[in-house]
PDBQT receptor file of N, H, CA, C and O in Angstrom, charges set to zero:
ATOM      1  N   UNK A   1      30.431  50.065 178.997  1.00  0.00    +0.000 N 
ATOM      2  CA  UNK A   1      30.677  48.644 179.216  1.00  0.00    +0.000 C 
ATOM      3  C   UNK A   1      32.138  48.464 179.594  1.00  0.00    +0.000 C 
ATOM      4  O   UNK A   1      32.787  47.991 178.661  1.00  0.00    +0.000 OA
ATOM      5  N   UNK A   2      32.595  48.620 180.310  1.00  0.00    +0.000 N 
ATOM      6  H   UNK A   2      32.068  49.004 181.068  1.00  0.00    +0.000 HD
ATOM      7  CA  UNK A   2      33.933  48.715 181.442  1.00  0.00    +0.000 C 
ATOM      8  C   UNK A   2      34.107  47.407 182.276  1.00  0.00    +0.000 C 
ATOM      9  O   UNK A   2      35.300  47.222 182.514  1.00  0.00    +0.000 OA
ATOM     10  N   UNK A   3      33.375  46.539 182.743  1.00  0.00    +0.000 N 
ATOM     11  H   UNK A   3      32.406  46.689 182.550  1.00  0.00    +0.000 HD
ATOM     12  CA  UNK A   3      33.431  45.636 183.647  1.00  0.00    +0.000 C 
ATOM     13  C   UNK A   3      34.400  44.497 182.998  1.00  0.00    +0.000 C 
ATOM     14  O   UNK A   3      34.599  44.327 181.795  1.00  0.00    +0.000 OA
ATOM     15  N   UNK A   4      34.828  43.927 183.833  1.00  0.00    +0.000 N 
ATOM     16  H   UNK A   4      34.666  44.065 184.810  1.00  0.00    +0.000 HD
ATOM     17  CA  UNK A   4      36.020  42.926 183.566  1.00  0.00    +0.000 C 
ATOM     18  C   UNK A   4      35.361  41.829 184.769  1.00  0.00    +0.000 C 
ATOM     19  O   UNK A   4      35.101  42.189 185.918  1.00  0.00    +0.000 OA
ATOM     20  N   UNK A   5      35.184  40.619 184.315  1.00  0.00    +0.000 N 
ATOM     21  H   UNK A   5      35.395  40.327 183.382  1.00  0.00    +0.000 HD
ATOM     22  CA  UNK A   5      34.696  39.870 184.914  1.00  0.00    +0.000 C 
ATOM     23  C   UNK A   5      35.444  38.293 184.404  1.00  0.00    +0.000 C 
ATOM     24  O   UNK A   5      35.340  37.755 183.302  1.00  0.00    +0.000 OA
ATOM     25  N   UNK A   6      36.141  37.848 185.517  1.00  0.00    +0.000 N 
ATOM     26  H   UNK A   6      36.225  38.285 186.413  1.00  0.00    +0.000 HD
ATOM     27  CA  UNK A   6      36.287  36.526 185.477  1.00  0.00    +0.000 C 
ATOM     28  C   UNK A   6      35.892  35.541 186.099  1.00  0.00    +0.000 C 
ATOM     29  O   UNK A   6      35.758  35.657 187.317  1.00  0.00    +0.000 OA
ATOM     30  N   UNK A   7      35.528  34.029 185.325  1.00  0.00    +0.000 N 
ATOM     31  H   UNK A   7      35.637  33.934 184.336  1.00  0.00    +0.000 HD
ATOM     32  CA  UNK A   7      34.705  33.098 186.304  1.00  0.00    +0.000 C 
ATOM     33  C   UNK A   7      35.981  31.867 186.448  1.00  0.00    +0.000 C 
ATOM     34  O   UNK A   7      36.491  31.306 185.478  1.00  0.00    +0.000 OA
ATOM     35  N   UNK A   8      36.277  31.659 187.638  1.00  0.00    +0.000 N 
ATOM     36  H   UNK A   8      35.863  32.114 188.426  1.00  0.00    +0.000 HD
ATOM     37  CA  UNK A   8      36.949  30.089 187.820  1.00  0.00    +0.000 C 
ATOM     38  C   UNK A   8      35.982  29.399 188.359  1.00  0.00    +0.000 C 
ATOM     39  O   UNK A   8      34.973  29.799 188.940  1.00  0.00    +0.000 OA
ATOM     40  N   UNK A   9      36.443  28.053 188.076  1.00  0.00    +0.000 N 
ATOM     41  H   UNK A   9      37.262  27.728 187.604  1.00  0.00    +0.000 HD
ATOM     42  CA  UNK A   9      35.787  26.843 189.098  1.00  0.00    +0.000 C 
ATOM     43  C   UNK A   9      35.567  25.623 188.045  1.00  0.00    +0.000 C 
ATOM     44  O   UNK A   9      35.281  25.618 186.848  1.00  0.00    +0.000 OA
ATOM     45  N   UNK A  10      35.729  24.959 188.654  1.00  0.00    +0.000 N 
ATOM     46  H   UNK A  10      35.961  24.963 189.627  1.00  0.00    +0.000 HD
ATOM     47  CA  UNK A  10      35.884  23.039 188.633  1.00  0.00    +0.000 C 
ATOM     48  C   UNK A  10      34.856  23.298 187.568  1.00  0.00    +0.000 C 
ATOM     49  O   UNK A  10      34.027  24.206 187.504  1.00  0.00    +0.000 OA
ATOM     50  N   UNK A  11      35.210  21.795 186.333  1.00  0.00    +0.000 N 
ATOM     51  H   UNK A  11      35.883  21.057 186.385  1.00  0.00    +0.000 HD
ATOM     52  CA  UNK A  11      34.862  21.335 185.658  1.00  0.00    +0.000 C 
ATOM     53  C   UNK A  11      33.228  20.810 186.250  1.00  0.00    +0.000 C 
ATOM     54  O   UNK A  11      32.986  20.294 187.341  1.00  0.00    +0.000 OA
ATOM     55  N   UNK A  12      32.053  21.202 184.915  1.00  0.00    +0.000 N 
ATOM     56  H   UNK A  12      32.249  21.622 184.029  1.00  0.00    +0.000 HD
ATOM     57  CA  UNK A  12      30.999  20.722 185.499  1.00  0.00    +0.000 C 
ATOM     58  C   UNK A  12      30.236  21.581 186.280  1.00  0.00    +0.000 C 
ATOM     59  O   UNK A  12      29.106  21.226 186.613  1.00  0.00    +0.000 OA
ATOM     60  N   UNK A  13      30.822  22.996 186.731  1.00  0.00    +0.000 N 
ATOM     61  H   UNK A  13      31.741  23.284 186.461  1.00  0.00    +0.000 HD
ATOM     62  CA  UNK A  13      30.317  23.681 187.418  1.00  0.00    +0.000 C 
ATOM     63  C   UNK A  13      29.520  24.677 187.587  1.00  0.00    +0.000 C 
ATOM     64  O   UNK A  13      29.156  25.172 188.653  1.00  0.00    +0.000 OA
ATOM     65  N   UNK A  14      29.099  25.131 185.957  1.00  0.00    +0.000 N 
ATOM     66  H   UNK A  14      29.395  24.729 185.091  1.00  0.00    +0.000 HD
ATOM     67  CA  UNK A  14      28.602  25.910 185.319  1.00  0.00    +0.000 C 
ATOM     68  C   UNK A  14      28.894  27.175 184.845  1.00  0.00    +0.000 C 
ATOM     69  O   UNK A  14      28.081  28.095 184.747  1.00  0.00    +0.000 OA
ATOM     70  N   UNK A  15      30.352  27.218 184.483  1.00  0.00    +0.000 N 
ATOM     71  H   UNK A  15      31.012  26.471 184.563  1.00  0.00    +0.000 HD
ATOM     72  CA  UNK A  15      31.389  28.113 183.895  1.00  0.00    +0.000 C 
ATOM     73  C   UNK A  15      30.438  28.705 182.209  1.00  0.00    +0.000 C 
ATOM     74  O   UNK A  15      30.174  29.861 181.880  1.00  0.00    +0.000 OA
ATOM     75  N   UNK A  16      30.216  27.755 181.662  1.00  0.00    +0.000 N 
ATOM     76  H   UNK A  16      30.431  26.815 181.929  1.00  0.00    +0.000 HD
ATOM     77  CA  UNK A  16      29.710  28.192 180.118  1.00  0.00    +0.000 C 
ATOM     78  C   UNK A  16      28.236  28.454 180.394  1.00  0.00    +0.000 C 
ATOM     79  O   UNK A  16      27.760  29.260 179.595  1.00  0.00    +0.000 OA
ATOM     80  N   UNK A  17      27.412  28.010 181.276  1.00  0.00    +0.000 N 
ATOM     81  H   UNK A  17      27.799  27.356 181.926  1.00  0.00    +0.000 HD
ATOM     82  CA  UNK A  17      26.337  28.469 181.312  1.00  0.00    +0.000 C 
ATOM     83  C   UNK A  17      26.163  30.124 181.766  1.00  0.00    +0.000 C 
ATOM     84  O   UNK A  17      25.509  30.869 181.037  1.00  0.00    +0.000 OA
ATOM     85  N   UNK A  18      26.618  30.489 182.666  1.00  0.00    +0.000 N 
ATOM     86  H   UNK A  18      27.149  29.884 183.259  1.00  0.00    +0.000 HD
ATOM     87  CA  UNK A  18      27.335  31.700 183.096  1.00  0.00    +0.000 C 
ATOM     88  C   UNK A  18      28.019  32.561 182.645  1.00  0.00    +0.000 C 
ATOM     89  O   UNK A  18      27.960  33.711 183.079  1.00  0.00    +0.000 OA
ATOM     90  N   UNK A  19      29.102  32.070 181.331  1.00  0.00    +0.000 N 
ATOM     91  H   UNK A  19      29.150  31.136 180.979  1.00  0.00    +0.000 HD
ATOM     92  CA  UNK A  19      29.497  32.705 180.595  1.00  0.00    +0.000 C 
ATOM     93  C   UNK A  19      28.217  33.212 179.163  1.00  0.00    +0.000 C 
ATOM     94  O   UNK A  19      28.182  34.184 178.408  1.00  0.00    +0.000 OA
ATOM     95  N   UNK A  20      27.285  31.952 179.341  1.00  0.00    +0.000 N 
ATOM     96  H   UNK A  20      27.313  31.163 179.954  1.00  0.00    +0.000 HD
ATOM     97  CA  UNK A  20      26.716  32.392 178.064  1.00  0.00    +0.000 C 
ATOM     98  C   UNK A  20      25.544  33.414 179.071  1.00  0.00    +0.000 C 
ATOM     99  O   UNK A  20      25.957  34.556 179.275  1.00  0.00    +0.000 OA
ATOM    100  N   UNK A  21      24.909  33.256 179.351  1.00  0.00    +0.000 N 
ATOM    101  H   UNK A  21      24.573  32.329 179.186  1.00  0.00    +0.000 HD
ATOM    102  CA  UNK A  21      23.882  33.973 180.286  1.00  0.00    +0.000 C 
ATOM    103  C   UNK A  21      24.374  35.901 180.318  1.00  0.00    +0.000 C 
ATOM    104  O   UNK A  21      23.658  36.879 180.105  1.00  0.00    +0.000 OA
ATOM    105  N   UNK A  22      25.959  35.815 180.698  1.00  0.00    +0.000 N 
ATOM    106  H   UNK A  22      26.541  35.021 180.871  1.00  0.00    +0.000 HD
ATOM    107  CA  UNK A  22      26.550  37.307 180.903  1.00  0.00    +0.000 C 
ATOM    108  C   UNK A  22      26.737  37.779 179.996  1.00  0.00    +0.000 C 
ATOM    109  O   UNK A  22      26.997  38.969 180.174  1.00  0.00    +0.000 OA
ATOM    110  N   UNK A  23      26.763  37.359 178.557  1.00  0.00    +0.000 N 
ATOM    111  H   UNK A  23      26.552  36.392 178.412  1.00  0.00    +0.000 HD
ATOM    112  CA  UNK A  23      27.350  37.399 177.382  1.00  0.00    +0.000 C 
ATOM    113  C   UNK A  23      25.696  38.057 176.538  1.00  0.00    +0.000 C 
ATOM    114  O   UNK A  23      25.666  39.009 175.757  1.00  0.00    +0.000 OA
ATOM    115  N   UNK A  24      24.381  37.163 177.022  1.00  0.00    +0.000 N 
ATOM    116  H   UNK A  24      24.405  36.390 177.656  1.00  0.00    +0.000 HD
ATOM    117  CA  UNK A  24      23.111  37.719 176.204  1.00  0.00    +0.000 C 
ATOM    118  C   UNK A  24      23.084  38.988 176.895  1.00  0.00    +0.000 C 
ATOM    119  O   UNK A  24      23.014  40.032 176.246  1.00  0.00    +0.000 OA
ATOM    120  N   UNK A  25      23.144  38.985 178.437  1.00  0.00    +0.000 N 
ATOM    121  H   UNK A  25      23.201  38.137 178.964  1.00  0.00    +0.000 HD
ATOM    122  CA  UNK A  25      22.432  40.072 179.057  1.00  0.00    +0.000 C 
ATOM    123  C   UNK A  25      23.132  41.761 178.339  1.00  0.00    +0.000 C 
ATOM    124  O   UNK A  25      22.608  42.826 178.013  1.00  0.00    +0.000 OA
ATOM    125  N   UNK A  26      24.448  41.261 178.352  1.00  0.00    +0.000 N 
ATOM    126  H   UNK A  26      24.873  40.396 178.618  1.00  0.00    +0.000 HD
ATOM    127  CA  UNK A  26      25.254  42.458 177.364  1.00  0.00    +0.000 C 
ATOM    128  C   UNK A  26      24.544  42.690 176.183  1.00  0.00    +0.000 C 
ATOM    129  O   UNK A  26      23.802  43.667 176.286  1.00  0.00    +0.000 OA
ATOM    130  N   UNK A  27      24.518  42.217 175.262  1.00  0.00    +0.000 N 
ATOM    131  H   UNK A  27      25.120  41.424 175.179  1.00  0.00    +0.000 HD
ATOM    132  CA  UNK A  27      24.008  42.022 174.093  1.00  0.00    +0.000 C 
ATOM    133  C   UNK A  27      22.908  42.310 174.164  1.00  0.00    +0.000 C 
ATOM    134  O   UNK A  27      22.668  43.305 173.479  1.00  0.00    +0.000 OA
ATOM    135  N   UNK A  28      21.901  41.842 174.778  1.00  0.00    +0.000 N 
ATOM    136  H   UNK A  28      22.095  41.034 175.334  1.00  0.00    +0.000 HD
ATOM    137  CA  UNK A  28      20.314  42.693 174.541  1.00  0.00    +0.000 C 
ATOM    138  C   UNK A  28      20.306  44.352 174.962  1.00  0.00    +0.000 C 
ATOM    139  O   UNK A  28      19.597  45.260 174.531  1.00  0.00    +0.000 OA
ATOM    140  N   UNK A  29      21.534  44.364 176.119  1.00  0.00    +0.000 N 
ATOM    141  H   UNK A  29      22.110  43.626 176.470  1.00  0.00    +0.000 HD
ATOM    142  CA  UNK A  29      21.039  45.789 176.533  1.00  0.00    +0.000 C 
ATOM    143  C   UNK A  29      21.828  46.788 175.736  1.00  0.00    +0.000 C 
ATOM    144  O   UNK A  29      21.565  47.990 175.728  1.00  0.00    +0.000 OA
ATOM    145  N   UNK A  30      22.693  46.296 175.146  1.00  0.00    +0.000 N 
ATOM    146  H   UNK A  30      22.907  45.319 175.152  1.00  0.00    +0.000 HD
ATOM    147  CA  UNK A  30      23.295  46.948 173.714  1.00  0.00    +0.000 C 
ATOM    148  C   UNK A  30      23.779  46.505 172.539  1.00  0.00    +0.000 C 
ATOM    149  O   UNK A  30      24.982  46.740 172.422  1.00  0.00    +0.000 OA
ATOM    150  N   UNK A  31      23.165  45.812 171.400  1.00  0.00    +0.000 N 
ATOM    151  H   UNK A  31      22.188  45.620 171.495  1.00  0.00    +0.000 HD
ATOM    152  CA  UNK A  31      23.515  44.952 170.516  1.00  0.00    +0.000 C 
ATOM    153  C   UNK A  31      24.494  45.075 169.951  1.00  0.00    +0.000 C 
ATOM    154  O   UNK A  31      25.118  44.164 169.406  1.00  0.00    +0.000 OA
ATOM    155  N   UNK A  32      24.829  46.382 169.995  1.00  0.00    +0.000 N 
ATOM    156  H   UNK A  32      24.322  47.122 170.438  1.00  0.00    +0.000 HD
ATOM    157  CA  UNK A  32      26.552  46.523 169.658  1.00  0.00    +0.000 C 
ATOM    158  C   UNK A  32      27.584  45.824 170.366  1.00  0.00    +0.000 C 
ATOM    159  O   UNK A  32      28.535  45.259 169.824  1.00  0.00    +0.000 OA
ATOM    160  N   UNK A  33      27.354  45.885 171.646  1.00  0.00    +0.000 N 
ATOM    161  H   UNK A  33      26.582  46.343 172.086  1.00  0.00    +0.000 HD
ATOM    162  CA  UNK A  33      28.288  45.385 172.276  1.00  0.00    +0.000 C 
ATOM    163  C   UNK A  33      29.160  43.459 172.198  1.00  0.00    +0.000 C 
ATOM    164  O   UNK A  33      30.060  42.899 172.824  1.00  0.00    +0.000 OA
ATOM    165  N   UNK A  34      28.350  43.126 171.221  1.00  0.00    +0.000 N 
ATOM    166  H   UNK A  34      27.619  43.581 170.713  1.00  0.00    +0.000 HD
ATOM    167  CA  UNK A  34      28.990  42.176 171.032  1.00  0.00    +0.000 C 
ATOM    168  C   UNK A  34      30.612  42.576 170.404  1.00  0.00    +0.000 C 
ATOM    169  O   UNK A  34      31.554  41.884 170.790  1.00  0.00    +0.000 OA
ATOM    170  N   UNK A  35      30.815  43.533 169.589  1.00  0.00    +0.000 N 
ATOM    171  H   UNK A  35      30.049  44.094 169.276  1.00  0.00    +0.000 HD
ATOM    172  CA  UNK A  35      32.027  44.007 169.139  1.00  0.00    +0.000 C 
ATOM    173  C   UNK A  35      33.059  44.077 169.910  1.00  0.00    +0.000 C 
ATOM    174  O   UNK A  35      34.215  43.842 169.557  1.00  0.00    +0.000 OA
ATOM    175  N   UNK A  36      32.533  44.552 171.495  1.00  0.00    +0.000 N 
ATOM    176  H   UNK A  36      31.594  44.743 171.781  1.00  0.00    +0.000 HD
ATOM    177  CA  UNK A  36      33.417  44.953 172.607  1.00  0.00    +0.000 C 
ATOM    178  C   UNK A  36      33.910  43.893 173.575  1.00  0.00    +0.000 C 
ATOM    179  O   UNK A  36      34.747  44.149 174.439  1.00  0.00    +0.000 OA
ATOM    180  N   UNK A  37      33.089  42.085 173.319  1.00  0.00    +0.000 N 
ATOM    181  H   UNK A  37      32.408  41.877 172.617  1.00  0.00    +0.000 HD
ATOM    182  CA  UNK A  37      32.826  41.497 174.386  1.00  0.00    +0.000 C 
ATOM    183  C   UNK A  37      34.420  40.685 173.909  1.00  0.00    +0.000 C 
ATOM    184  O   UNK A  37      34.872  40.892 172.783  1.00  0.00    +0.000 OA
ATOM    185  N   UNK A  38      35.058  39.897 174.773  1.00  0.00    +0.000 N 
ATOM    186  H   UNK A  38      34.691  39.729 175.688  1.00  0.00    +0.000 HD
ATOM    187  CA  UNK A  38      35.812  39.033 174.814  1.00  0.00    +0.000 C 
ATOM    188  C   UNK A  38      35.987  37.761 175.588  1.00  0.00    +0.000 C 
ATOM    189  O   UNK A  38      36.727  37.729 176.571  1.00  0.00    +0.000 OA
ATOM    190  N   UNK A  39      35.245  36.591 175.119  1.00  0.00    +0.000 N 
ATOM    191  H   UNK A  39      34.644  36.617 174.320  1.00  0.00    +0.000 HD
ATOM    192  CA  UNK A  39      35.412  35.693 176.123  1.00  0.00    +0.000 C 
ATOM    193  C   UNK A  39      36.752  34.632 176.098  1.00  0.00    +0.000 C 
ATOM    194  O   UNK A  39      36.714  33.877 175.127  1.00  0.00    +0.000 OA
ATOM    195  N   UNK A  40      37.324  34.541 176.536  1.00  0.00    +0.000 N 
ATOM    196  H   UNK A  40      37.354  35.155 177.325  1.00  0.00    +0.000 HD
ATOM    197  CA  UNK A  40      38.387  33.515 176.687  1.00  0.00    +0.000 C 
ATOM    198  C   UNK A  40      37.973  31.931 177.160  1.00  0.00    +0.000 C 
ATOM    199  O   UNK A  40      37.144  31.780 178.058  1.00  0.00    +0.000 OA
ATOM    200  N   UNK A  41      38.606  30.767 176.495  1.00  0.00    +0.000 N 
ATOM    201  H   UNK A  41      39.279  30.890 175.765  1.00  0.00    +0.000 HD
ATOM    202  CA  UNK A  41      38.167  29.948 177.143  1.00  0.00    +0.000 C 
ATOM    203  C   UNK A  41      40.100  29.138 176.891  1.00  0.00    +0.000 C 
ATOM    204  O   UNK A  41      41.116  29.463 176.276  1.00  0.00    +0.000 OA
ATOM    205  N   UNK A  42      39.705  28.100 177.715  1.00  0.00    +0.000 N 
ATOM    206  H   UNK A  42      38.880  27.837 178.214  1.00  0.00    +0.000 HD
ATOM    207  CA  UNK A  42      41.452  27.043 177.522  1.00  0.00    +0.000 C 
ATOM    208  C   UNK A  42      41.350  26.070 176.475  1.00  0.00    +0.000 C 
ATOM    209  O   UNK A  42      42.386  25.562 176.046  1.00  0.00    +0.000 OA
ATOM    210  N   UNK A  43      39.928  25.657 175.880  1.00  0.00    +0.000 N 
ATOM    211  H   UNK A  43      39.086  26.070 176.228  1.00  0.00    +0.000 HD
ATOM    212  CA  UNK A  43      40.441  24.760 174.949  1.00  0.00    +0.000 C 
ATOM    213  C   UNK A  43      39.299  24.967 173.699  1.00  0.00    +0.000 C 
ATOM    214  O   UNK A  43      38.273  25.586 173.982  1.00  0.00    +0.000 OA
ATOM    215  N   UNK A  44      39.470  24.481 172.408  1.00  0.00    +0.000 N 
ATOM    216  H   UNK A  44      40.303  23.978 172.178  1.00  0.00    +0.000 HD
ATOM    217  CA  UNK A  44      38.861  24.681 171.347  1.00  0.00    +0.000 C 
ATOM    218  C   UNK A  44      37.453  24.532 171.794  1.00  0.00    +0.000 C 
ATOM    219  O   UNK A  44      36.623  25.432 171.658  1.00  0.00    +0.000 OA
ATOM    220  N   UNK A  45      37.254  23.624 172.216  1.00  0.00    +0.000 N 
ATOM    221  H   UNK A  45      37.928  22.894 172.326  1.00  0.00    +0.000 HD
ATOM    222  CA  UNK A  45      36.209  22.612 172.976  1.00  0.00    +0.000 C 
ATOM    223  C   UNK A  45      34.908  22.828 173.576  1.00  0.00    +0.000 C 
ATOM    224  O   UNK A  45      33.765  22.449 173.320  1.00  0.00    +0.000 OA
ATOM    225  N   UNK A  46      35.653  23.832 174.788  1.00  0.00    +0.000 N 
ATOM    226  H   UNK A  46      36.581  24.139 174.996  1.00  0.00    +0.000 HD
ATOM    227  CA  UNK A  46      34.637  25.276 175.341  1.00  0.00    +0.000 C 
ATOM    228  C   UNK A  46      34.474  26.201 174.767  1.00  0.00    +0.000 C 
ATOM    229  O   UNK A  46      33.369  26.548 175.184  1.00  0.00    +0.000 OA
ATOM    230  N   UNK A  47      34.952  27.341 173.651  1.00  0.00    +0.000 N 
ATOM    231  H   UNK A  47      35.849  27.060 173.312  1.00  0.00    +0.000 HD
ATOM    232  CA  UNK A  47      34.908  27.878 172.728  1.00  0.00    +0.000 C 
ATOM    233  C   UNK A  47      33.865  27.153 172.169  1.00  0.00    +0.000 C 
ATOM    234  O   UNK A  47      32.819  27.578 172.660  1.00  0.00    +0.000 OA
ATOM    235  N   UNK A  48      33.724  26.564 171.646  1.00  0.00    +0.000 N 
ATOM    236  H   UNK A  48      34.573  26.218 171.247  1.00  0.00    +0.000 HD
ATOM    237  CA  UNK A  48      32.483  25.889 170.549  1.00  0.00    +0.000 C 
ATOM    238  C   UNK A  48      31.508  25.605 171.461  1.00  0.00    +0.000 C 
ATOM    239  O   UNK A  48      30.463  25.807 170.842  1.00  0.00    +0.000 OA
ATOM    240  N   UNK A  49      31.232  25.253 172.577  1.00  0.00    +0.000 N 
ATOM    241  H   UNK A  49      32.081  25.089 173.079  1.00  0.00    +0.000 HD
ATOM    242  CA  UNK A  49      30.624  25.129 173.785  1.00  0.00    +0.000 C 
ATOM    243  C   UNK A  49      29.594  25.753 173.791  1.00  0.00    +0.000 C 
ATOM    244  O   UNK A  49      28.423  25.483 173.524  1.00  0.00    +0.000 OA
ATOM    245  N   UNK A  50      30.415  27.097 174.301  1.00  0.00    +0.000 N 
ATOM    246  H   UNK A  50      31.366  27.316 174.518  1.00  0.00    +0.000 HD
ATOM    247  CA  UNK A  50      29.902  28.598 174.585  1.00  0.00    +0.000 C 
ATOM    248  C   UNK A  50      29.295  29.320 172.819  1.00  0.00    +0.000 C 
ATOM    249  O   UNK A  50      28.257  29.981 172.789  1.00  0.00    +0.000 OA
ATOM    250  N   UNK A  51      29.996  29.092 171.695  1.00  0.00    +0.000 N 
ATOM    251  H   UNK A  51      30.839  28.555 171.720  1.00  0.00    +0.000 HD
ATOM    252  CA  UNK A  51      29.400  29.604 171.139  1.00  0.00    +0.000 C 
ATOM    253  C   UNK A  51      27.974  28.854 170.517  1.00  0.00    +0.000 C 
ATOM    254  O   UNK A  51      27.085  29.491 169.952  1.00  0.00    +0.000 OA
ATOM    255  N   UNK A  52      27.948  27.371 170.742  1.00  0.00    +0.000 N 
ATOM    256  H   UNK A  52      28.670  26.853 171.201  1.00  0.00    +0.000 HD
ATOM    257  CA  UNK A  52      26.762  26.544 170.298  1.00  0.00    +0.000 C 
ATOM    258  C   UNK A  52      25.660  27.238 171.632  1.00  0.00    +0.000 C 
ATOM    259  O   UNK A  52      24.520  27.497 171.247  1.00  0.00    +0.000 OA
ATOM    260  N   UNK A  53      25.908  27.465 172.798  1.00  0.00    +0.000 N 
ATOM    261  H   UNK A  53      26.834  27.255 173.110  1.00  0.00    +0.000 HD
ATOM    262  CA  UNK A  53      24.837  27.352 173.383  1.00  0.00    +0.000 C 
ATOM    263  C   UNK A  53      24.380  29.485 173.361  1.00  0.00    +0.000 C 
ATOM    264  O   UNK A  53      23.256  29.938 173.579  1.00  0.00    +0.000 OA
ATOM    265  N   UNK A  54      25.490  30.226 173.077  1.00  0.00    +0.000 N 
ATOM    266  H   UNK A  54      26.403  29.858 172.900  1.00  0.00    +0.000 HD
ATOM    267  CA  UNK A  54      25.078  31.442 172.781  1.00  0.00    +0.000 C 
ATOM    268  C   UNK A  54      23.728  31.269 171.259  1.00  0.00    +0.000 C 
ATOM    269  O   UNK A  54      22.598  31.757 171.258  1.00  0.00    +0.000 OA
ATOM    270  N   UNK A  55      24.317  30.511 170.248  1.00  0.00    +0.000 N 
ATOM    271  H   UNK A  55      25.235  30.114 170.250  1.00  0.00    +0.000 HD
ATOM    272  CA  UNK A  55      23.597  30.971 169.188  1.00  0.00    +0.000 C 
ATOM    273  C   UNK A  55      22.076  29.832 169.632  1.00  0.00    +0.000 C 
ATOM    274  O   UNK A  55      20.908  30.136 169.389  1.00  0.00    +0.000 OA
ATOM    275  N   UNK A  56      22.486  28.670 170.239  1.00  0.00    +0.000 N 
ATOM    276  H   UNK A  56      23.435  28.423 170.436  1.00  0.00    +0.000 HD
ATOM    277  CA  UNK A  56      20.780  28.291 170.773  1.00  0.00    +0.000 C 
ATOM    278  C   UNK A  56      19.725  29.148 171.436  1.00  0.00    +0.000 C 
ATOM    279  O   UNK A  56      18.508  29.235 171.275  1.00  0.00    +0.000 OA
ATOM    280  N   UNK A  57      20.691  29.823 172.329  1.00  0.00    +0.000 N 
ATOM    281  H   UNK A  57      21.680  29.752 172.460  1.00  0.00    +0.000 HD
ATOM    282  CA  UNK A  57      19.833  30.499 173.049  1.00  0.00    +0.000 C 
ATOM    283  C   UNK A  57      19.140  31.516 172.268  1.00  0.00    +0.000 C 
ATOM    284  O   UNK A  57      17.952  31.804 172.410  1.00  0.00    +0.000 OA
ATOM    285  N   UNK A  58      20.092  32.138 171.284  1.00  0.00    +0.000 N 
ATOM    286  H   UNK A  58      21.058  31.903 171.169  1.00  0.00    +0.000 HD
ATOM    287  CA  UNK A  58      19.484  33.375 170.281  1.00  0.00    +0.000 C 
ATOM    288  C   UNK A  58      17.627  32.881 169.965  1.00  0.00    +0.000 C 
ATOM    289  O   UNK A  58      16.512  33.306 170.267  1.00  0.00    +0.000 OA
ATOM    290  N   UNK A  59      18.448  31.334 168.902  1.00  0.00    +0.000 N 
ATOM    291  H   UNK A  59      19.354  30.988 168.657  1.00  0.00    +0.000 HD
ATOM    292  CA  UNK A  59      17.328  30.714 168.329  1.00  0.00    +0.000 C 
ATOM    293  C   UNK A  59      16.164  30.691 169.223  1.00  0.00    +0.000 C 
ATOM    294  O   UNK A  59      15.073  31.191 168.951  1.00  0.00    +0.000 OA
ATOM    295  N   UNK A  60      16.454  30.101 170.266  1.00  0.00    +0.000 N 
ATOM    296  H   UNK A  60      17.340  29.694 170.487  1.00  0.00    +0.000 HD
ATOM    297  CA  UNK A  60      15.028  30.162 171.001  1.00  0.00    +0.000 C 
ATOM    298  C   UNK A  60      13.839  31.289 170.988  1.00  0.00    +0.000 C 
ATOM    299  O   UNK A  60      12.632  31.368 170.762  1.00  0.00    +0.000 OA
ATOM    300  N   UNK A  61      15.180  32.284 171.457  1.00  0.00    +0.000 N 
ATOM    301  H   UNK A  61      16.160  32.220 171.641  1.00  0.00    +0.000 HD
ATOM    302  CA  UNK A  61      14.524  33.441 172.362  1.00  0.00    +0.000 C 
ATOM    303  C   UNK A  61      13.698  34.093 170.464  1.00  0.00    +0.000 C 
ATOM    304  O   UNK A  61      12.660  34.749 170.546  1.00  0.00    +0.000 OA
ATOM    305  N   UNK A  62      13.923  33.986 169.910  1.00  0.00    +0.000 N 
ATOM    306  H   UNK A  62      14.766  33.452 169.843  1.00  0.00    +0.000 HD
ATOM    307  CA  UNK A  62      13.386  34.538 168.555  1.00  0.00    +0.000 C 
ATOM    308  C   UNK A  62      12.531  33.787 167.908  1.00  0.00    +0.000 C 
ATOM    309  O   UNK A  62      12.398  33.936 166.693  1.00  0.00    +0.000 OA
ATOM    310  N   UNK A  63      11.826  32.880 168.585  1.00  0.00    +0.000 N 
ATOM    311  H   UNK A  63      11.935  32.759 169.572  1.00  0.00    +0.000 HD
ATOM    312  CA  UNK A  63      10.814  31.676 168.327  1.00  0.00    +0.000 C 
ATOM    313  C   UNK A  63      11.065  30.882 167.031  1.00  0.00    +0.000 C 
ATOM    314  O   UNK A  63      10.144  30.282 166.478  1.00  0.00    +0.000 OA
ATOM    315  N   UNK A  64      12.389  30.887 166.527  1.00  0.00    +0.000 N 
ATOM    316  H   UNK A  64      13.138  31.375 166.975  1.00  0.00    +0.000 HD
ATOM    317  CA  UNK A  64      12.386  30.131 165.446  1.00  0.00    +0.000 C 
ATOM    318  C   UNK A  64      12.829  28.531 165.509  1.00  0.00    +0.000 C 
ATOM    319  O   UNK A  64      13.464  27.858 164.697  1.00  0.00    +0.000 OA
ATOM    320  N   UNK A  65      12.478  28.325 166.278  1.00  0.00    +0.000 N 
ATOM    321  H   UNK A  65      11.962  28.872 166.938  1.00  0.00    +0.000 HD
ATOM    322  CA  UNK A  65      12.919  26.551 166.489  1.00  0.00    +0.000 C 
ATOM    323  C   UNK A  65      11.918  25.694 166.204  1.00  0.00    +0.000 C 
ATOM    324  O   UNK A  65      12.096  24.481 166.308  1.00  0.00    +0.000 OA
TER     325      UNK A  65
């Protein structure tokens, strides 16, 4: 897991959806790799963003909703 990947672009544009999407696909194909992942964001805001819609998505995908 070597890749370095950054996303820009305008507000609204689907930066956290994208971030969360690249973030499962890691994670399923090695569950460890959450240890290794690092996402950066600019404000508290998106941080909580990204991590509300990472752990929804978990929930879903594990039929517990």
């Amino acid at each position: 897991m070597s890749e370095f990947k950054i996303y820009t672009a305008s507000a609204g544009s689907g930066k956290t959806f994208q971030l969360t999407r690249h973030y499962l696909e890691l994670l399923l194909r090695e569950p460890d790799n959450y240890k290794k992942i690092l996402a950066v964001t600019f404000t508290n805001k998106a941080a909580g963003e990204l991590k509300e819609r990472v752990v929804k998505e978990l929930v879903e995908m594990s039929g517990d909703n």
